[in-house]
N, C-alpha and C positions, 0 to 999 in steps of 0.2 A: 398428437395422434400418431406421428408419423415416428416417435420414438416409441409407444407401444409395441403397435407392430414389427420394429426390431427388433424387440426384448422379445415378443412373443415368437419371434421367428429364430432369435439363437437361442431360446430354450424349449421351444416345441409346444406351445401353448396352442390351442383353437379357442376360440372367446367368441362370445354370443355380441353380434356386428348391432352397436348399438353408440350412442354418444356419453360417455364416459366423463364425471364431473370431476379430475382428476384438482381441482384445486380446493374442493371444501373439507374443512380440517377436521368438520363433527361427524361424519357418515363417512364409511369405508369406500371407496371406491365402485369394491369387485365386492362379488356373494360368490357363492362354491356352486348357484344357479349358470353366473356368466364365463364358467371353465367348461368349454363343449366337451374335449378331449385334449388327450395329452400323447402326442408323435413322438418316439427315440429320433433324435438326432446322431445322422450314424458318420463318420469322419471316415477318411481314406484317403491314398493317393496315388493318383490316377497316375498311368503310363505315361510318360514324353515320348515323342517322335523328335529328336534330336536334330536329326536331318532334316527334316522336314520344315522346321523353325528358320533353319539355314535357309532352305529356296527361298522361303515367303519374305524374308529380309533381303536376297538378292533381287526377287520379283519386283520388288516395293524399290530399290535403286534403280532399276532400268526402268520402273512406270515413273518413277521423279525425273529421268534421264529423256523420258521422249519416245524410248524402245517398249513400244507399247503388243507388237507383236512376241517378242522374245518374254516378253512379263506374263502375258499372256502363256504361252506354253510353259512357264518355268509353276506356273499357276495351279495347270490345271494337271501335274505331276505331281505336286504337293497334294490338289484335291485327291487324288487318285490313292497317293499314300496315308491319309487321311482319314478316307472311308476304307482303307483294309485294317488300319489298324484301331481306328475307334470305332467303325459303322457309322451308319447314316447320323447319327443325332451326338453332334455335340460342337463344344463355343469352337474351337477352333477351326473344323470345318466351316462354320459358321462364316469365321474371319474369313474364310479363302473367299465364300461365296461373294463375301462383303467388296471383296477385293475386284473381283473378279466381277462386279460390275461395277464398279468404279472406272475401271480399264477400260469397260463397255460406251459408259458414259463419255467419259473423256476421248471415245474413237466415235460418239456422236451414234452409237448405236443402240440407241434407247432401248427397244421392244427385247435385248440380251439383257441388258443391265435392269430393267424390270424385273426380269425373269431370275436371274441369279438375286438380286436384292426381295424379293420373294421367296425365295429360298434360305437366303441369311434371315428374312426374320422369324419363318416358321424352326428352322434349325435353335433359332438363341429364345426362341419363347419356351418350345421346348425341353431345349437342353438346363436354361438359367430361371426359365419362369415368367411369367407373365409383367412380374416388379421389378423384374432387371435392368437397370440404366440401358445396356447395349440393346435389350430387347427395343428400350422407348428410342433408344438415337437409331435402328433398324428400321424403325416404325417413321422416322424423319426420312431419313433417305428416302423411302421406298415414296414415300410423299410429293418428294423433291423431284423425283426421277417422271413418277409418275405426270406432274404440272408439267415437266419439260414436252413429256410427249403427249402431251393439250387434252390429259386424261383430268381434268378439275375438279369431278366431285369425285373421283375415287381420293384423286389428293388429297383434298377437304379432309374428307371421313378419315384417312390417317392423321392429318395432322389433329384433327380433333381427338380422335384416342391417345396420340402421344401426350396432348394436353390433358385428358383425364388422368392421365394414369401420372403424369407429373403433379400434377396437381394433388391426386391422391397421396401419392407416397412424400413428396416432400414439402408440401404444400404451399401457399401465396407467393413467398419471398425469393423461388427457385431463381436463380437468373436466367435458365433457359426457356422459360414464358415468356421470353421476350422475341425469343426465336419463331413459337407458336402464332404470336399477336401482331 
């Protein structure tokens, strides 16, 4: 099922959400009933911030380094160039926010890095979709973060959607259901 949906997502299919007997050889699959609609697929390539790539790989040495205040501000200059050149919704702000509670976490500052990791996942649901791997490992974090600061069932309920939705798109044999379980 989970190669369906690839196919139907790089050629812009909508299909009527039903369980599909793709292995019997006498009966078709599909009827011209279970095609909802048909979406253009539109390509483009989006602007780089050049520089900006630059700080977030310097930020990322000095958070490996220990200089977690200078990571910090080199961080939130990136954020800043970020949302003037993309606007609010999209993965690479995303990544800062990602970052940028990471940082939070690591200086033992929960109730920031909730807050920022909150924000990376509504930014990567957003900008990548709801089926996006980063979107589900946003969806872990924010889980993880949230257990740290003795928040249990909000965790829960995250870690349980990362498992739906793993479970949906790549289904039983993922290895990161191990992570969930």
């Amino acid at each position: 099922m989970s190669l369906l949906r690839l196919v139907c997502k790089k050629l812009g299919f909508q299909i009527l959400l039903r369980d599909y007997d793709l292995a019997n050889k006498k009966q078709p699959p599909f009827t011209d009933d279970d095609i909802l609609d048909v979406v253009p697929i539109v390509k483009h390539v989006c602007p780089t911030a050049g520089d900006t790539s630059a700080l977030c790989e310097g930020a990322q040495a000095r958070m490996h380094a220990g200089q977690y205040a200078e990571a910090l501000g080199i961080l939130f200059e990136a954020m800043n160039i970020y949302q003037q050149v993309y606007g609010a919704i999209h993965e690479d702000l995303a990544s800062v926010f990602r970052m940028l509670a990471r940082i939070h976490f690591l200086m033992d500052d929960l109730p920031q890095a909730i807050s920022f990791q909150k924000k990376a996942a509504i930014v990567f649901e957003r900008a990548l979709g709801v089926d996006h791997p980063d979107t589900i490992v946003a969806y872990v974090h924010l889980g993880l973060y949230c257990h740290s600061a003795g928040q249990i069932s909000i965790a829960l309920r995250l870690m349980y959607r990362a498992r739906y939705l793993t479970l949906l798109l790549y289904g039983e044999g993922h290895p990161d259901l191990a992570t969930f379980d």
